[in-house]
C-alpha positions in Angstrom: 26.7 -8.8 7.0 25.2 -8.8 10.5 26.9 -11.5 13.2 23.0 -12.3 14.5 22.0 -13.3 10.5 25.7 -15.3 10.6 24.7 -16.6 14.1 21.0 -17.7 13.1 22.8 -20.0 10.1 24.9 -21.7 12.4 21.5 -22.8 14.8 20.2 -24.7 11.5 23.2 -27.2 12.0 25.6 -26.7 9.6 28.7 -26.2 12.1 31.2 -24.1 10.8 31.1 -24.3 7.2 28.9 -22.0 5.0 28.8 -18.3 6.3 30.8 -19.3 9.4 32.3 -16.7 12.0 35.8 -17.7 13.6 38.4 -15.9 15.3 42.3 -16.3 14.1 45.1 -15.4 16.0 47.9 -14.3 13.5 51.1 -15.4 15.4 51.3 -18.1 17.6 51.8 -17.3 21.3 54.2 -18.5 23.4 52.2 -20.8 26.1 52.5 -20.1 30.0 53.8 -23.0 31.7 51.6 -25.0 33.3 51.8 -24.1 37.1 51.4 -20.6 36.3 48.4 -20.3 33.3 47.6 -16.8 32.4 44.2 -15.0 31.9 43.8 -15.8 27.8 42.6 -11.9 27.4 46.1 -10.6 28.2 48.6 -13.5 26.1 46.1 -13.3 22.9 45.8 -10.3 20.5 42.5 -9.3 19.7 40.2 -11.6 17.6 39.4 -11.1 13.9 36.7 -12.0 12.4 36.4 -13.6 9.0 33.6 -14.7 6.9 34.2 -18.1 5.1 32.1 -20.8 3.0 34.4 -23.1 3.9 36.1 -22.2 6.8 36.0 -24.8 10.1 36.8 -23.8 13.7 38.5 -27.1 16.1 38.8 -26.5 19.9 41.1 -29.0 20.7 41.6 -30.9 24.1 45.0 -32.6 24.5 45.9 -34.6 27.6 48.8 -36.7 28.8 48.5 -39.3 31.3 45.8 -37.2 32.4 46.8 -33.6 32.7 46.4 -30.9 30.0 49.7 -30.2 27.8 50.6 -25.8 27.7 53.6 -26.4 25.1 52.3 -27.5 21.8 52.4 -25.5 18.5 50.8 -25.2 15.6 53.6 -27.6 13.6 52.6 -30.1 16.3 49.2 -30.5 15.1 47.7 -32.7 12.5 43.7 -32.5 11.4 42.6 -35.1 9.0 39.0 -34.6 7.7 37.3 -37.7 6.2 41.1 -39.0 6.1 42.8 -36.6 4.2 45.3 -33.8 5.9 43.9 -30.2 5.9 46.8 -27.1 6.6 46.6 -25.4 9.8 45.8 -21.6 9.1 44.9 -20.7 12.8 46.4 -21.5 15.5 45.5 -20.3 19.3 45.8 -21.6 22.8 44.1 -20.9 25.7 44.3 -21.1 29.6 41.9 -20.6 32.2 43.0 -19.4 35.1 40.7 -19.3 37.9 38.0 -17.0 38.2 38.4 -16.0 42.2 36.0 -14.7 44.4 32.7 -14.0 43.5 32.8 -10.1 44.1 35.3 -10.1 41.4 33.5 -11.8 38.4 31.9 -9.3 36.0 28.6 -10.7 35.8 26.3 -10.2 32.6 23.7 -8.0 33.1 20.8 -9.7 30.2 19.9 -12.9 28.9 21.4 -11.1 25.1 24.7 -10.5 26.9 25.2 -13.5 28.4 24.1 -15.2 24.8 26.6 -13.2 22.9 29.6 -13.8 25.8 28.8 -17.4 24.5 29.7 -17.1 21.3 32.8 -15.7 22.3 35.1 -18.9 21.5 37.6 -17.5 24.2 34.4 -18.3 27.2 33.7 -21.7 27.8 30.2 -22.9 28.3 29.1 -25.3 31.1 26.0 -27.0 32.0 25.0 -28.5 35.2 21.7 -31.1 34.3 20.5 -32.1 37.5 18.4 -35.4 36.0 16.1 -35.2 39.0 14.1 -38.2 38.3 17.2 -40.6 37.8 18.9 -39.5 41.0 18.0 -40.5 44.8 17.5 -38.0 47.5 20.4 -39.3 49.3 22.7 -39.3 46.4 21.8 -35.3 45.3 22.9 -34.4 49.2 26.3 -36.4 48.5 26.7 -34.5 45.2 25.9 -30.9 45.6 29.3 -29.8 48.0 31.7 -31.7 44.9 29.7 -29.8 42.9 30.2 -26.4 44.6 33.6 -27.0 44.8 34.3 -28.0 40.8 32.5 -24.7 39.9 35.0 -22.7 41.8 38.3 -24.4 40.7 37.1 -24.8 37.1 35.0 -21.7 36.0 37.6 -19.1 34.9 36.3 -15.2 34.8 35.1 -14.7 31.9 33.2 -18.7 31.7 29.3 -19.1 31.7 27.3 -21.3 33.8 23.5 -22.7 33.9 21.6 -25.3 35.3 18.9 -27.2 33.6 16.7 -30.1 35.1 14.1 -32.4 33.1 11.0 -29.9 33.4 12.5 -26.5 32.3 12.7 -25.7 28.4 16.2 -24.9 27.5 15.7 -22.2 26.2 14.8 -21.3 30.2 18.4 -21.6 30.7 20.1 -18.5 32.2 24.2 -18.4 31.9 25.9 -16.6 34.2 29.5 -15.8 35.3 28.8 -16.0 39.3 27.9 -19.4 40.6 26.1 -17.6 44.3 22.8 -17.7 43.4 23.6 -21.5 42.2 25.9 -22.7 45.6 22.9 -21.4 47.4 19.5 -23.0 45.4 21.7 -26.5 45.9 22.8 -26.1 49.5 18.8 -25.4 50.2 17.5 -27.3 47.8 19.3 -30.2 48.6 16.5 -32.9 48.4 16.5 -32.6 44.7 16.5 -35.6 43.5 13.2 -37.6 43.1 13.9 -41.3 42.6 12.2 -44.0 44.4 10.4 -41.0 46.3 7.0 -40.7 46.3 6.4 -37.7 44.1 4.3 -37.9 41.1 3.7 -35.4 38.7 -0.4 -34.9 37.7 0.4 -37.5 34.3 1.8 -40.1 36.8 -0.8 -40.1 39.6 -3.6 -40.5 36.4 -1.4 -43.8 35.3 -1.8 -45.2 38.7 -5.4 -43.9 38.7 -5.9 -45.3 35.0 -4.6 -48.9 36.3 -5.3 -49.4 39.9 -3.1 -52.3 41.2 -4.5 -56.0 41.5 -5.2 -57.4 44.5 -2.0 -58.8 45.0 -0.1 -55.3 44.7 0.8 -52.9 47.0 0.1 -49.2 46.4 1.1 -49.1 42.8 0.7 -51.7 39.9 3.4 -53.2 37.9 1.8 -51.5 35.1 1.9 -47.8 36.1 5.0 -48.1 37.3 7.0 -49.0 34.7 4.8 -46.6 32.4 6.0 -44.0 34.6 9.9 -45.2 34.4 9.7 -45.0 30.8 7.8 -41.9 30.8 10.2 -40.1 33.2 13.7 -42.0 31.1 12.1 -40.3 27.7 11.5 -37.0 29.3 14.9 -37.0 30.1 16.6 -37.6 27.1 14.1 -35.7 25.4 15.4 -32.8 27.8 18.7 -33.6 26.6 18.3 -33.4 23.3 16.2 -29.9 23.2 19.7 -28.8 25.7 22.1 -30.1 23.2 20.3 -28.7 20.1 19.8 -25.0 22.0 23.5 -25.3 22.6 24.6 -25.3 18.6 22.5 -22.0 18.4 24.2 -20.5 20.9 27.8 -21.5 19.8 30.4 -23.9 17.4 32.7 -24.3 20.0 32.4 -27.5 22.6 29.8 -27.5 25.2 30.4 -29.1 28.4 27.4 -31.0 29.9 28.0 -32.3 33.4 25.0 -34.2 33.7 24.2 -35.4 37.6 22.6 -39.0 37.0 22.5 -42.5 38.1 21.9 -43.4 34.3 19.3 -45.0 32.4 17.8 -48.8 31.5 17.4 -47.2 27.6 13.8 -49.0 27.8 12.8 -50.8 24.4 9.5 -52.3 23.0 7.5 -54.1 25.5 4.8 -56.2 24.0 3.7 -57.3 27.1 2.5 -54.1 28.5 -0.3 -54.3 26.1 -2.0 -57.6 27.4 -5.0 -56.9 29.2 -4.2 -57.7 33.2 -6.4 -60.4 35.0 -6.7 -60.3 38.6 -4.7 -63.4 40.1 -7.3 -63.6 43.0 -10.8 -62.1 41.4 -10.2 -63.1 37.6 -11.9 -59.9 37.1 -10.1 -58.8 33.6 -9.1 -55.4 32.5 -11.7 -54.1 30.2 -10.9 -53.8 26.3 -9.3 -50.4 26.0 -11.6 -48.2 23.6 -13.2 -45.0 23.5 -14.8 -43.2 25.8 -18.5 -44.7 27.0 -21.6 -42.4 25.9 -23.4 -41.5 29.2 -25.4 -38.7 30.5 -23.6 -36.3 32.9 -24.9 -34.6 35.6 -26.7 -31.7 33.5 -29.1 -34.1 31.7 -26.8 -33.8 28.4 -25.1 -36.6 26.3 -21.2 -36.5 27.5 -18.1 -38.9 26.7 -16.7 -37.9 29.6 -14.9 -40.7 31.7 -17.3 -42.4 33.9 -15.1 -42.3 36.9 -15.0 -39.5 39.6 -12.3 -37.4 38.5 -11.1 -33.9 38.3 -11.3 -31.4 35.4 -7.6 -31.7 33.8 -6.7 -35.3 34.4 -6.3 -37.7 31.4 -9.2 -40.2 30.7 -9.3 -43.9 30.4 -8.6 -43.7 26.7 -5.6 -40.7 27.1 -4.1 -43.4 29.5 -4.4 -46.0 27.2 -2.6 -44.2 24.2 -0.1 -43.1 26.4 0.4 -46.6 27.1 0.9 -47.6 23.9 3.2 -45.3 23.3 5.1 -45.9 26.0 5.1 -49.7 25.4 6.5 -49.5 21.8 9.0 -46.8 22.2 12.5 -47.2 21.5 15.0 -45.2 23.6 18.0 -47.3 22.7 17.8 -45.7 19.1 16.8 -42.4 20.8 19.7 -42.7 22.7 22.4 -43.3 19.9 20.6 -40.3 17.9 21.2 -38.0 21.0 24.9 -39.1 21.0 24.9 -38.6 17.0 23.2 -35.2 18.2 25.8 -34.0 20.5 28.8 -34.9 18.3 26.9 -32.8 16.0 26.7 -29.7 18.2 29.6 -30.2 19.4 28.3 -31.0 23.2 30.8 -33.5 25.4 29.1 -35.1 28.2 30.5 -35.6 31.5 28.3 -38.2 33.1 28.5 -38.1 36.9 27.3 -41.0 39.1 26.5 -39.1 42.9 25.8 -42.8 44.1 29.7 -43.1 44.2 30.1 -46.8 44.5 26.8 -48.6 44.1 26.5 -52.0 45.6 23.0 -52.3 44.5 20.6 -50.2 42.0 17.5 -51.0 43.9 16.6 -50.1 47.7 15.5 -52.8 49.7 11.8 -51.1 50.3 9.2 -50.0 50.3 8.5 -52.2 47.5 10.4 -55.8 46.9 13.6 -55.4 45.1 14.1 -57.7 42.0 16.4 -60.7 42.3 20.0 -59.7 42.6 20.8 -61.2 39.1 18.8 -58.9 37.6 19.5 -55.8 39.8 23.1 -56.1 38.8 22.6 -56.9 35.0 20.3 -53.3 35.7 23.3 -51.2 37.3 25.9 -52.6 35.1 23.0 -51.3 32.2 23.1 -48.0 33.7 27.0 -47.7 34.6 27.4 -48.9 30.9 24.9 -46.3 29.5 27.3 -43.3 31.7 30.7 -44.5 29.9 29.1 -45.0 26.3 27.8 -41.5 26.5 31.3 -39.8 27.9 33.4 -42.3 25.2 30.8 -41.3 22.6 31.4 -37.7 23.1 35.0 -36.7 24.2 33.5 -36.5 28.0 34.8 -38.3 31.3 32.0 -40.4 33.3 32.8 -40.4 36.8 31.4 -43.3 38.1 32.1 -46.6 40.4 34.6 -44.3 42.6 33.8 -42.7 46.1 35.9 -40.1 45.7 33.7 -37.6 43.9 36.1 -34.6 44.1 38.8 -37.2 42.4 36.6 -37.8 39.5 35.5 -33.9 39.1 39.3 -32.5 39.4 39.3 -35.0 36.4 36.7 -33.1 34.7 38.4 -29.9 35.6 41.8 -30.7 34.5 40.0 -31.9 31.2 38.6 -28.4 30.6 41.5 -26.2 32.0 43.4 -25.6 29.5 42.6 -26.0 24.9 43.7 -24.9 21.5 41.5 -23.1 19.1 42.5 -25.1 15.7 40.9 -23.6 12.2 41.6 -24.6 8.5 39.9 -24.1 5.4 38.5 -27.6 3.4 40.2 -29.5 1.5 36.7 -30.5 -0.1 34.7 -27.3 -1.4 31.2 -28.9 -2.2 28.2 -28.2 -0.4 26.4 -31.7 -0.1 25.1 -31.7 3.1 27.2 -34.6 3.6 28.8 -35.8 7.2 32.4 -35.2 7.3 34.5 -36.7 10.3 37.6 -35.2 11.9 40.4 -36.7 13.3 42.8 -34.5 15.4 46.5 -35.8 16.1 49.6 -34.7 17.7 52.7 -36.0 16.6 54.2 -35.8 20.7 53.9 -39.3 21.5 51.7 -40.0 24.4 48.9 -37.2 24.5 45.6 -37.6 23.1 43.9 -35.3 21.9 40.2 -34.6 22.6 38.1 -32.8 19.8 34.6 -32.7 17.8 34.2 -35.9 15.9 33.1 -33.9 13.0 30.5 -31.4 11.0 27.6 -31.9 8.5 28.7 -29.8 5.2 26.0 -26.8 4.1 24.3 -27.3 1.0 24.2 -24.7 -1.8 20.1 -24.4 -0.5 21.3 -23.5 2.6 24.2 -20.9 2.0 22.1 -19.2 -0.5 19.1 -18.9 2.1 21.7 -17.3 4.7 22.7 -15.0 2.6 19.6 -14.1 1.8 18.0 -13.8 5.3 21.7 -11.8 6.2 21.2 -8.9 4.0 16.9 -8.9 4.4 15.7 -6.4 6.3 13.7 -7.9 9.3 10.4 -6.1 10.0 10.8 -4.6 13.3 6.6 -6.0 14.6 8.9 -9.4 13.5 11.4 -8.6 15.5 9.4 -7.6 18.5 7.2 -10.8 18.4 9.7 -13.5 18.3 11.5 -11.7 21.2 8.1 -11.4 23.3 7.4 -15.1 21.8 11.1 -16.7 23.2 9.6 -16.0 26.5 7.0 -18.4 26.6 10.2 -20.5 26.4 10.2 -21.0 30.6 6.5 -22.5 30.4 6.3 -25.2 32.2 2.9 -27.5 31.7 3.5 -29.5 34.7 4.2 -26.6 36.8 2.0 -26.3 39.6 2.8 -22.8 40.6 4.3 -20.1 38.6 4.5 -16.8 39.1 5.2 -13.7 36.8 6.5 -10.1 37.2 6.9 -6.6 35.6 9.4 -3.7 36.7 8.7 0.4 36.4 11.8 2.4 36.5 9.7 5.9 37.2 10.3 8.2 40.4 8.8 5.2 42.8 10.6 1.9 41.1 7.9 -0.5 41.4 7.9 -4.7 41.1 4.5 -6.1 41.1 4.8 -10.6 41.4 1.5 -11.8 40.3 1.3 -15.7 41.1 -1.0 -18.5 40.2 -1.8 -22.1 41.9 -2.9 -25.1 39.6 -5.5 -27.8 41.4 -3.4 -31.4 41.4 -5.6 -33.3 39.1 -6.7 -36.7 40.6 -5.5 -36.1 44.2 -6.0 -33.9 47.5 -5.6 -30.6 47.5 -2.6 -30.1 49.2 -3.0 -26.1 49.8 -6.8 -26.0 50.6 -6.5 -24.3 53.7 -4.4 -21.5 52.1 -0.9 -20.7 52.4 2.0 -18.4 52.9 4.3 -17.1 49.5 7.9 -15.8 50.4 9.1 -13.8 47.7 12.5 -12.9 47.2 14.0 -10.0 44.4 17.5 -9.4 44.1 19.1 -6.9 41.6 23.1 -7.2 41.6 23.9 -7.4 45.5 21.1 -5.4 46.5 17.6 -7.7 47.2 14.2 -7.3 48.8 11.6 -9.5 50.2 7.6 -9.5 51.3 5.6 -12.1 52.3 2.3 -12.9 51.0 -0.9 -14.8 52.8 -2.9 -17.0 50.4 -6.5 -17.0 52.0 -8.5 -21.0 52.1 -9.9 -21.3 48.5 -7.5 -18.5 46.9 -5.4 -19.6 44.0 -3.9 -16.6 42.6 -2.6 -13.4 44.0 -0.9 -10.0 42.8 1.6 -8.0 45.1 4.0 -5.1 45.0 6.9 -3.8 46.5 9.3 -1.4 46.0 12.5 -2.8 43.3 15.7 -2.8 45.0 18.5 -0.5 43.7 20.5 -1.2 40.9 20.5 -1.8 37.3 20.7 -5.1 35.5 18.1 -8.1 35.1 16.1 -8.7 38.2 16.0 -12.1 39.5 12.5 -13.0 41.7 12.7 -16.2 43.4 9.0 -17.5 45.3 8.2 -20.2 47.7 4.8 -21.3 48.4 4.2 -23.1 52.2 0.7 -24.9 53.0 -0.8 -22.9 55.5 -1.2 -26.7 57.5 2.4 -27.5 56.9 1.5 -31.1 55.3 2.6 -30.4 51.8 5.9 -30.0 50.3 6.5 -26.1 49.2 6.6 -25.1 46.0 8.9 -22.8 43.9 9.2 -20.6 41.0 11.9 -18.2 39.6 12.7 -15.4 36.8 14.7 -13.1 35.5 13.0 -9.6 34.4 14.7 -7.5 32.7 15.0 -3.9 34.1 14.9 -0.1 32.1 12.2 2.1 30.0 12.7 0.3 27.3 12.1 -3.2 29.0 8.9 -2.8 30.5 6.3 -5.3 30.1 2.1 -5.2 31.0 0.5 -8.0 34.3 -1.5 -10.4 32.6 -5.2 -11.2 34.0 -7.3 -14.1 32.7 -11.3 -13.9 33.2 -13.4 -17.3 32.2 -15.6 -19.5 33.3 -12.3 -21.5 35.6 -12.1 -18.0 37.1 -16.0 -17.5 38.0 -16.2 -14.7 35.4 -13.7 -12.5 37.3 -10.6 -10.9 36.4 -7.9 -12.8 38.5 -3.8 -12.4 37.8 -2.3 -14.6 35.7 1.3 -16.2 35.8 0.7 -18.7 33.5 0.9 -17.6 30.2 -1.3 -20.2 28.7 -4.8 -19.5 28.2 -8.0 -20.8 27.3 -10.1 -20.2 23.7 -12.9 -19.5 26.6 -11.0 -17.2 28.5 -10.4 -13.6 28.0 -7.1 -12.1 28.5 -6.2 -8.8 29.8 -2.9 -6.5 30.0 -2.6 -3.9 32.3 1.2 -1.5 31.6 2.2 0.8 33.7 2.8 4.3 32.6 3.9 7.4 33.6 0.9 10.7 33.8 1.9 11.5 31.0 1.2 8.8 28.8 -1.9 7.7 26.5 -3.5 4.6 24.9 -2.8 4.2 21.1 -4.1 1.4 18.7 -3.9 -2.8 19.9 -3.3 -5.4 17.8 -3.1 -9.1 17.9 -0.2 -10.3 15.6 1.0 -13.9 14.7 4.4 -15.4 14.9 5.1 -13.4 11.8 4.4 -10.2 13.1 1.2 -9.9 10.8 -1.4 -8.5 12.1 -4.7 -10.7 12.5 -8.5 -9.2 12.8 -9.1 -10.0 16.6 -10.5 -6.4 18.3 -8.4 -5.1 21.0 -10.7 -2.4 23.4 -7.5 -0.6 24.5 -8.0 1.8 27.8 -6.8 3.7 31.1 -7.5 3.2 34.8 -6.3 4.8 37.8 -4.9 3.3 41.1 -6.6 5.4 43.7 -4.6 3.8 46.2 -1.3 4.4 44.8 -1.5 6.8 42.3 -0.7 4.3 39.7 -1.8 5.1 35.7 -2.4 2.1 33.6 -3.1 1.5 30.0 -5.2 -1.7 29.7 -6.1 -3.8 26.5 -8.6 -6.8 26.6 -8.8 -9.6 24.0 -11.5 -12.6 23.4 -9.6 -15.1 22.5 -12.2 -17.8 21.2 -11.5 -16.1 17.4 -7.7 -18.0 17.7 -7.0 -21.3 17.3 -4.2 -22.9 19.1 -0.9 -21.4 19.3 1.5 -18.6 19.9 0.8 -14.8 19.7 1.4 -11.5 20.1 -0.6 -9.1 21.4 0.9 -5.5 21.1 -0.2 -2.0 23.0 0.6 1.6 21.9 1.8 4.1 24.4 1.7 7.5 23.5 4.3 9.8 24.7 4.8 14.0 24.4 7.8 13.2 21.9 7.0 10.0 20.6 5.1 6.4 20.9 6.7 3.0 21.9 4.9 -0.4 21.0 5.1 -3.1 24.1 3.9 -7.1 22.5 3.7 -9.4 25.0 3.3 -13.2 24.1 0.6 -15.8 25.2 0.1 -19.3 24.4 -3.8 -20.2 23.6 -4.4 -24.2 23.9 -7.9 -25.7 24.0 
């Protein structure tokens, strides 16, 4: 049985029962003591793998007044499930010592590495959310050097690492060993948090365009602005959720989320957002929300178009309004104890860190007037109340009320230095699906014991559809498409620029960055007058950089350079500056995979938004109106085969791809080329896949794009 088919049953939930991998450790070790922890490689035979129906895996965490306990044994240990004692089988403990410098950590060199050193139960996982919207400016600069520091006294060598903020995907996550790259993005990024700032993203400047404030307002309504508070508090823990939910794919063993917030009101129904506003000065009265007027629009035609003056992109009167009502009648209390029920599921403890320190107050005194003092206290005793339920709730420590932020994260790290890999076969054999709870013990008095709350049984459905999907063949066009597909993971709709890049590994090792610019719907254009892109590419400890000038009225562009030495993934990092200076730059980064077998085609996009030219695109969304074009780069010898477009199952669909050849003058440069009309697809994800023809044999390259609209 393949460990990827075992893997793949685990990421439907059932944790550790039904088709489950574990790793036993025959004899007990003798534990280091504390002041002198070993590396866990060198004290623990190698790992054996098993395959069980009824086999579960407990990483226990067991603390006294504080500090982690090295000198329990198996006999010491008690695990009751849904009350009843189960017998010990497995017993292991592990130590992490720290990792050292950064020279000396053995990074992974691919996203598929890094994934499978997570399922290693032996590597701990970590997760740095930075919940940008929840945290002032101020308090990210406080945070980010605590930060730094925790990483380096609690990441041992062979740990993992990633960052994650509200707008990425998780699945945009990238866990490394070295924390560099990471120490440096938050010592220049420092101004990362957005709270009380006066960012918007294009969905919040249409609320405050949607409902203008009264004439007793400042800037911003009452109404737009708590929209966009519970718009911004869901996307959070909607973030958190998809994180805690990618986590159980990726492993059974605990997950440690330290999540950088200043915590969350959990808004509930609000009945009141509904009532149409009347001016207290005017009386003029909000008009009855409805659809969208008939009128005739500047062609002569018929249109529903919003009768205001407003950009191509930005919501209409009637988008705002159901986003209000959704908004008003949410519930993210119950959200909020499902994403708790979540994260016990998976496995995931949160560890809750309040960068305010000690907050007198949760409201600044201005810009806009703060709300009385009884209420802004019953609102940061919510918030502070909200950190601690969601630490106690998941075996995590919440660090907050305490100035001393590198007191409360050497809490965190001596929490997480040191843990014992527990594993037992059930008492109860049946497959119901059913919620079983777990209750670890040690008979020491004094320690407690940290450990998974418990683990949803398999069903007989779902062990007999793992097995099945275990020992089936899968197509290899299947296989090729959901791997191009998992890369439309990092897009980001409310991305303003993006960029995307391809590598060629022939005699001249090429990396060509093709970036693109999205208009801010509803607002000036910040970058009007053009601008300047630094671009950055780093392979290992060898990097590169070029510098590219955006022209007034350009929005895209498409560079090369030569790739740095090396071999590995490729990071790219870019950073877009107004040419007038009066806008804040923008950023993008990805990692590209490196090698023959790795290369991947530049995307162009030609439509009406393009003026019926073929511009680069870094966006990997298109348009039913758009055509999309891939350009590969090949060696001389190399020819065009067949193109098809194939679905998510890797069937092929009757959509012509003209497949063809150009040559770079300039450079020398072959390139196959394959152009699609899209306006045959409906909505969704695809693949669209190129044949090269070699003298010894062909390869087949799919890319993925998203069509919408």
């Amino acid at each position: 049985m393949r460990y990827s088919s075992i893997r793949a049953f685990v990421a439907t939930g059932v944790l550790a029962v039904g088709l489950a991998v574990f790793v036993t450790a025959e004899t007990p070790q003798q534990p280091p003591p504390p002041e002198k922890p070993q590396d866990p490689a060198q004290q623990q035979p190698p790992p054996k793998f098993r395959v069980e129906s009824n086999f579960v895996r407990v990483d226990a965490y067991p603390l006294k007044n504080g500090k982690p306990v090295f000198d329990l044994k198996a006999e010491e240990f008690e695990i009751f499930e849904d009350g009843n004692l189960q017998k010990i089988e497995t017993f292991e403990h592990v130590v992490v010592r720290p990792a050292g410098p950064q020279g000396e950590r053995a990074e992974v060199s691919s996203q598929r590495e890094s994934l499978q050193a997570a399922a290693n139960p032996r590597n701990r996982v970590f997760i740095i959310f930075l919940d940008t919207p929840h945290v002032m400016v101020d308090s990210a600069h406080r945070i980010n050097e605590p930060l730094i520091r925790l990483m380096d006294s609690i990441l041992g060598p062979d740990d993992l690492v990633g960052v994650m903020t509200p707008a990425m995907a998780a699945s945009q996550i990238v866990l490394g060993r070295k924390t560099q790259v990471i120490e440096d993005s938050l010592r220049r990024n420092w101004p990362w948090g957005t709270r009380f700032s006066i960012l918007r993203d294009d969905r919040e400047w249409a609320y405050k365009s949607c409902y203008p404030p009264a004439s007793n307002e400042r800037d911003e309504s009452a109404l737009a602005r708590e929209m966009i508070a519970r718009k911004r508090e869901r996307a959070t823990l909607e973030a958190l959720e998809d994180l805690v939910r990618y986590l159980r794919s990726v492993r059974e063993e605990r997950k440690a989320i330290l999540t950088i917030t200043e915590g969350w009101l959990l808004f509930g129904e609000n009945q009141s957002m509904m009532k149409l506003r009347t001016d207290p000065l005017t009386g003029a009265q909000e008009p009855i929300p409805g659809v969208d007027p008939v009128g005739v629009g500047p062609n002569g035609k018929l249109t529903t178009k919003d009768p205001r003056n407003i950009a191509e992109g930005t919501l209409t009167k009637s988008e705002c309004d159901s986003d209000r009502m959704r908004l008003a009648t949410m519930d993210n209390k119950r959200f909020f104890l499902d994403l708790m029920g979540e994260a016990n599921s998976a496995n995931a403890s949160f560890y809750p860190v309040d960068p305010r320190g000690l907050p007198t107050f949760d409201n600044p005194i201005g810009p806009d007037p703060p709300p009385p003092p009884t209420i802004d206290a019953a609102m940061l005793r919510q918030r502070i109340e909200v950190m601690r339920t969601l630490a106690g709730n998941t075996d995590g420590i919440a660090v907050v009320n305490s100035n001393d932020l590198d007191d409360g994260m050497k809490r965190i790290s001596d929490d997480l230095t040191s843990y014992y890999l527990l594993g037992y076969y059930s008492s109860n054999a049946k497959l119901d699906g059913r919620f079983r709870s777990l209750k670890v013990r040690v008979k020491t008095p004094g320690v407690e014991v940290r450990a998974r709350r418990g683990y949803r049984a398999a069903t007989e459905a779902e062990v007999t559809a793992a097995r099945r999907a275990a020992d089936a063949p899968v197509p290899e066009a299947t296989r090729a498409v959901t791997a191009a597909i998992d890369r439309l993971g990092r897009v980001r709709p409310d991305a303003r620029f993006r960029i995307n890049a391809i590598a060629s590994a022939g005699v001249k090792p090429t990396v060509w960055v093709a970036g693109e610019l999205q208009s801010a719907a509803g607002r000036p254009d910040d970058f009007a007058l053009g601008g300047t892109v630094n671009i950055d590419v780093t392979v290992g400890t060898n990097s590169a950089t070029t510098r590219v000038t955006l022209k007034p009225g350009e929005r895209t562009f498409l560079t090369s350079m030569p790739a740095p030495a090396g071999t590995g993934e490729m990071g790219i990092r870019a950073r877009l500056a107004a040419a007038d200076g009066g806008a804040l730059p923008l950023s993008d980064m990805l990692q590209v995979e490196t090698g023959p077998s790795a290369v991947q085609p530049l995307l162009f996009r030609r439509g009406v938004t393009t003026g019926n030219r073929v511009l680069p695109a870094a966006d990997l969304r298109f348009s039913r109106t758009e055509r999309v074009r891939l350009e590969l780069p090949v060696e001389a010898d190399a020819k065009p085969g067949a193109g098809r477009v194939l679905d998510r199952a890797g069937q092929p669909l009757q959509v012509p791809v003209a497949v063809g050849e150009r040559l770079d003058e300039a450079t020398g440069q072959r390139w196959i080329t394959a152009d699609v009309v899209l306006a045959p697809l409906a909505g969704g994800d695809y693949g669209i896949e190129v044949e090269v023809v070699g003298p010894s044999q062909s390869q087949r390259i799919v890319s993925a794009i998203r069509v919408v609209r």
